[in-house]
N, C-alpha and C positions, 0 to 999 in steps of 0.2 A: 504494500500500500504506500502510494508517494505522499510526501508531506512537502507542508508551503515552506519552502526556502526563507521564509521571512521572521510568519510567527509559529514556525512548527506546526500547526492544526494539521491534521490529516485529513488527506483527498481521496474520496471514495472512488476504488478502480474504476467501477460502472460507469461514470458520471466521468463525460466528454469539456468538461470544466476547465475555462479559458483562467478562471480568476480565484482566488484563494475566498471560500465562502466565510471567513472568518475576519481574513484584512482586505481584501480585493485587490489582493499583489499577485501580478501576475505568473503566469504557470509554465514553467518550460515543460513542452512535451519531448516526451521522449520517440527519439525516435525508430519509424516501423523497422523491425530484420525479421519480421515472419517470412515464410517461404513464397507467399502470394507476391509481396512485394520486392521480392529479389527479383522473382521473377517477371514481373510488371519493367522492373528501371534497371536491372544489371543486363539481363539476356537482349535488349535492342541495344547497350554501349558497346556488348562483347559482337553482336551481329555488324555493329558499323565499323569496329575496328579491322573485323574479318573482311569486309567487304572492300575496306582502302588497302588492306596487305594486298588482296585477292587483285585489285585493281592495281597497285604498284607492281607487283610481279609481272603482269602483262604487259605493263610500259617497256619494267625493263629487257621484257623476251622480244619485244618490237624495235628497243632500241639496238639493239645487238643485231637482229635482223635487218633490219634497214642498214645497217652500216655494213653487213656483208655482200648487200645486193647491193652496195655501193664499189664496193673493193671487186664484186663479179661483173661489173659493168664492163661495158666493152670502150676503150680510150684509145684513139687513134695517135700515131708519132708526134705529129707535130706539137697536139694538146697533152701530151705526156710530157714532152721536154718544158712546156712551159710551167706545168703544175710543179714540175720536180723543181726545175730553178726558182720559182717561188718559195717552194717550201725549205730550198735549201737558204736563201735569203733570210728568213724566218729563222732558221735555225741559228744563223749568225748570227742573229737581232737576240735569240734567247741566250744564245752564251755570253752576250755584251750588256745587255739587257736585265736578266735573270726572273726572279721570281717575281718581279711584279708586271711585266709583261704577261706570262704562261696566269697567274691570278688574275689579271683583270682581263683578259680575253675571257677567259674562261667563265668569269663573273657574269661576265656582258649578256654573253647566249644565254646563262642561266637565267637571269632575271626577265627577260626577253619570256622565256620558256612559262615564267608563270603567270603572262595573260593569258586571262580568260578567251577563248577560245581562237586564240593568236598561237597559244604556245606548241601545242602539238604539229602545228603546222613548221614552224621554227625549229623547231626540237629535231623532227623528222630531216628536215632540210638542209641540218649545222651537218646531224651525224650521217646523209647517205654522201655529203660533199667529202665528209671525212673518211668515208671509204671511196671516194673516186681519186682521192689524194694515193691512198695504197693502192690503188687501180695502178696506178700512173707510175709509183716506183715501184711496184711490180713488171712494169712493163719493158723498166730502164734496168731493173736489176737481171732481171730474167728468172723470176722468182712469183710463185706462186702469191697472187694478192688475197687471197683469203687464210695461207699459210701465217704473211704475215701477220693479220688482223688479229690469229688467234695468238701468236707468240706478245701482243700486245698485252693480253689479257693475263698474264704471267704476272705483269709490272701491276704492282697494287694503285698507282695511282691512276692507270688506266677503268677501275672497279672504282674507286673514291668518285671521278668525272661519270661513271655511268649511273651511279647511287643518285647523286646529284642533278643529274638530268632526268632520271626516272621520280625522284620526288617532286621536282618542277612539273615536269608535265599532267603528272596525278593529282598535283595541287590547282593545275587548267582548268584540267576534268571538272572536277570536283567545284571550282567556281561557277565556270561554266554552267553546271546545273541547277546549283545554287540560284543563279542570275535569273534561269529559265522559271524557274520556279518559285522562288518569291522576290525576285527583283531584287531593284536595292536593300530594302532590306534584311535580305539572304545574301546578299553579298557583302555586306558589313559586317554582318553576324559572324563570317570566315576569316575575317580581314585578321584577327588574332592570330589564329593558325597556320596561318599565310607569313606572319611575319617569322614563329619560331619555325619553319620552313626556310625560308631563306636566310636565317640565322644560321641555322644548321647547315644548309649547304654551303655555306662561306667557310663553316672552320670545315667542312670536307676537302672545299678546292684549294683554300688554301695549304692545309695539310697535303693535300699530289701534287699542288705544283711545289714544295721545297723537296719530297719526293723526286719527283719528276728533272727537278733543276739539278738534283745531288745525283743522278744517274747521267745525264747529258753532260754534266761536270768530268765523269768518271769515265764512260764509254766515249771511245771515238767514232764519228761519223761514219756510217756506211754509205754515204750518197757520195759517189764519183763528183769530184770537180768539175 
């Protein structure tokens, strides 16, 4: 049996009593953990959390996919030589350059990735360019472009950039429907989660690019001059 926190009187269990019928000090209720109501308010937060895994996971089977049918595309000599001398430009810029170039590129697209129904499209677009790039020194190396794609996946900060890109775009999604469905104000509603989102993915890229920098520091180039 609870009592009034004030003047001790006891509160009859039966009796739904907001106020102490003794002082009329108010009553903290205690609150429900019967099985009804676990089940009422736990099993839809455990079904919504299932549902954004469920949905991240497929981003990231897409993003990986998309960048392989980037790297299987077919790239003709001329537009190989120029992709590869690009990228080789690039890569002088990164060793001159360092980690805040490979971070804030890498930012850019991200943030890019998490509008609403912009992102997926972008997302899609960064990573098949980025398999048309290993298309292309594939073609100069005489080396398999999808061989390389996968020995990428070796280097953890290549997994950190895909983590990051798959949370962007699932955070799209996820607005995106938001928007369709109760407008602004479902889209403001997300705008918190949105933020530790792209919080998160900042200390990811940043974490692969000093990765990423401390390997390109360490390994010498394979791209012929």
């Amino acid at each position: 049996m609870p009592y009034c926190t004030r003047c001790g009187a006891k509160i009859p269990e039966d009796e739904e009593a907001r106020f102490c019928p003794n002082c009329g000090a108010p009553i903290l209720l205690k609150p429900r953990i019967d099985a009804a109501y676990r089940k009422e308010e736990v099993e839809p937060l455990y079904a919504a959390r299932k549902m954004y895994t469920l949905l991240f996971l497929t981003i990231l089977f897409l993003n990986i996919l998309v960048t392989s049918a980037g790297a299987l595309s077919k790239v003709e000599s001329p537009q190989a030589q120029v992709i590869v001398k690009d990228f080789r430009e690039m890569e002088k810029m990164l060793r001159t350059v360092g980690v805040q170039l490979i971070f804030g590129n890498n930012m850019m697209y991200c943030l890019v990735m998490f509008i609403p129904f912009v992102g997926p499209i972008s997302g899609f677009y960064v990573l098949y360019s980025t398999g048309r790039v290993l298309a292309a020194l594939g073609y100069v190396l005489g080396a398999d472009p999808l061989l390389l794609f996968l020995s990428l996946l070796i280097y953890p900060h290549s997994w950190l950039e895909y983590i990051s890109y798959s949370l962007a775009i699932s955070e799209s999604v996820r607005l995106s429907i938001y928007t369709l469905r109760y407008r602004l104000k479902g889209l403001k509603a997300e705008l918190p989660r949105t933020a530790k989102y792209i919080s998160l993915c900042a200390a990811l890229l940043l974490t692969g690019a000093l990765i990423e920098m401390a390997l390109i520091t360490l390994i010498p180039s394979a791209i012929p001059s």
